[in-house]
N, C-alpha and C positions, 0 to 999 in steps of 0.2 A: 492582570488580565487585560488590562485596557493596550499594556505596551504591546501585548502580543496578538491582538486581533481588532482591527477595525477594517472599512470599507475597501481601503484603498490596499493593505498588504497585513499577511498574516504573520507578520516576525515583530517587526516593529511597528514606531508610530510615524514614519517617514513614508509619506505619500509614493509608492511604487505603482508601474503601471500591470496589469493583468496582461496574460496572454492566451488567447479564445482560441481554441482549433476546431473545427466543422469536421467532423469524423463522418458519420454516419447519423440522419434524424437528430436527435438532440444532443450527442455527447457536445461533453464540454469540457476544457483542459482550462487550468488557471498556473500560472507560474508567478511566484511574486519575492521578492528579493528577500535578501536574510540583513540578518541586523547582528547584534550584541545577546539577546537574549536567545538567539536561535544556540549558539556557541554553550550560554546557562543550560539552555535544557538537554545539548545531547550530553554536559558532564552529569547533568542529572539522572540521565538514563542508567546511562555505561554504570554507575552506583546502585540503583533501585532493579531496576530489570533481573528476572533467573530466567534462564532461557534451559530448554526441555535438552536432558539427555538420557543415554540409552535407548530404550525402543523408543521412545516418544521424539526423538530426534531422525526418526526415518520415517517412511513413506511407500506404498505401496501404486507402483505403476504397472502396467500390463501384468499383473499377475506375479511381478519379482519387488522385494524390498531393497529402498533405495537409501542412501546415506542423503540426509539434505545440505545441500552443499552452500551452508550458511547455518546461522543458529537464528533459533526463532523459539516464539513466547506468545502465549493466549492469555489475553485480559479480558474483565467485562462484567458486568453484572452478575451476581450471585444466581449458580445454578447453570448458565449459560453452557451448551456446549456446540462446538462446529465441525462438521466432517468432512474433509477431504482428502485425495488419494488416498482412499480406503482407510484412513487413519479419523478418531473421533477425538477430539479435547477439551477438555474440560477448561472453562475462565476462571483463573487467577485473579484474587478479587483487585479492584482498582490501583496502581499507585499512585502517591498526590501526585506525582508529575504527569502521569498518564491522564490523570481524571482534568487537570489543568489546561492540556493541550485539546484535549477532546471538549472541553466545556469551550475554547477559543475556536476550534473549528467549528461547532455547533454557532455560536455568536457570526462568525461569517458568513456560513451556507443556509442556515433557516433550517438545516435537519440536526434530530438528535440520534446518536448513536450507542449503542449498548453492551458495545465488542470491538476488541482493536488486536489484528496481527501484529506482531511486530519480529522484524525480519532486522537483524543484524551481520551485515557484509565486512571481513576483519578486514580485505583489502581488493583490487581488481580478481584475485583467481573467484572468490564465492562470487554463487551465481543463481538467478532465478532461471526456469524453463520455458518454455512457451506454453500458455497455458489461457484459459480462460476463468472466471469469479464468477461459474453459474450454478452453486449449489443450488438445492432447494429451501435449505432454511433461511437463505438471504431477500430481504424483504427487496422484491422488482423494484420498487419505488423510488427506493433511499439508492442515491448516488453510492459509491465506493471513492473515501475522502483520504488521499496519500500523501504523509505528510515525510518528508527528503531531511534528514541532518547528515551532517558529513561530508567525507567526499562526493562531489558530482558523479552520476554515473547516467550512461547512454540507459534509455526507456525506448523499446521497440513495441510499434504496433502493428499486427499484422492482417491484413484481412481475411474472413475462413474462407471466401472465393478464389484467393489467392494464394494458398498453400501448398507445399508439394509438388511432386508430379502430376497430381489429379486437379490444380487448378483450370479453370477457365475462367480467367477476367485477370486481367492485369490492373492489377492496382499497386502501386508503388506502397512501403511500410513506408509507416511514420518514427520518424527518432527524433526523441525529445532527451535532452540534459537536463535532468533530475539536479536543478542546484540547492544546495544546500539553504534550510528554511524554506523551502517549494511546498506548497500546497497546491495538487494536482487533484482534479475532480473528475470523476467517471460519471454520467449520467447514465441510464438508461436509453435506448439499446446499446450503451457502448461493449459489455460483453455477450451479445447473440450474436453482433458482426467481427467482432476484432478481437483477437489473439497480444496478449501482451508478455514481455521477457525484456529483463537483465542482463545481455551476455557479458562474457568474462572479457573480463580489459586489464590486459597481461600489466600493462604500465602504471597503473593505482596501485599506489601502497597504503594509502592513508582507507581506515574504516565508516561506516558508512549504517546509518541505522535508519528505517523504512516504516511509518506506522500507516498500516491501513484501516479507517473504521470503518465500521461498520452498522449495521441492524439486523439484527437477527430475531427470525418471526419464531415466538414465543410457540411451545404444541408443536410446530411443522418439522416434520419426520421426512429424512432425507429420501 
């Protein structure tokens, strides 16, 4: 525990510097270097992790069902469950490595969390959407804490004034390289203003595994 979380970097025990981006009101981004153990835990993963197939592997957007263009896995607390694009899933109860990583993120950021996505990328074509992390059972409060093993992949951020044809405001996105051992922090408002995605980066071949925790408020009905 101790190599893989203290003040200065979340991977190891080698003094790294943090990297803060000013979004909107408080968001706050952290980037911090990988080590040795970052490499242990994503072969830890790729071992312990089942990731959802058949229907639990798709997702329902404007009304048609979609294939998720990546493999993904709900962990968390017993009983827990989250809904999004129309889809509801149940937490897979902890595994030691998941509960490891999550007790180390908790050790750096001061919050605890009770739920973790986790999104497996085999190489550049999987891909995330542009999307934002506003359900209702996700507690406002508690940042959204993303932790990067793998290959690097570009992080876009988009602002909702500045999307589409119907924007008005020009605000440039933010892209950030997601490097491997990165612990990335969302605070609060960061998704009422910004839109975040993945896109497909035709030239990565090497895979790439994504954990986001979370809190999820107990009772709250989506």
């Amino acid at each position: 525990m101790e190599k893989f979380v203290n003040k200065s970097s979340c991977i190891n025990d080698a003094k790294s510097p943090q990297k803060k981006i000013k979004l909107e009101s408080d968001e706050r981004i952290e980037n911090e270097d990988e080590g040795e153990e970052a490499h242990h835990l994503f072969k830890q993963l790729e071992e312990e992790v089942v990731y959802s197939t058949g229907e639990e592997a798709k997702v329902q957007l404007f009304g048609k069902v979609h294939n998720i263009p990546r493999k993904q896995a709900t962990y968390g607390d017993a009983g827990l469950t989250y809904t999004y694009s129309g889809v509801t899933r149940l937490a897979c109860p902890w595994t030691q490595t998941l509960e490891y990583i999550r007790d180390a993120v908790t050790k750096t950021t001061g919050q605890t969390f009770n739920f973790v996505l986790v999104n497996r990328y085999k190489d550049g074509q999987d891909h995330m959407g542009e999307h934002r992390d506003d359900e209702k059972e996700l507690d406002p409060l508690c940042p959204i804490a993303s932790v990067s093993l793998g290959a690097p992949r570009d992080f876009i951020f988009r602002h909702r004034d500045a999307r589409g044809k119907q924007s008005h405001r020009q605000i440039k996105p933010v892209k950030l390289e997601l490097a491997h051992g990165s612990l990335l922090l969302m605070n609060s408002p960061t998704n009422t203003f910004w839109y975040h995605s993945l896109p497909v980066r035709k030239k990565i071949s090497l895979p790439r595994i994504n954990l986001t925790f979370r809190r999820i408020l107990l009772g709250r009905k989506k």
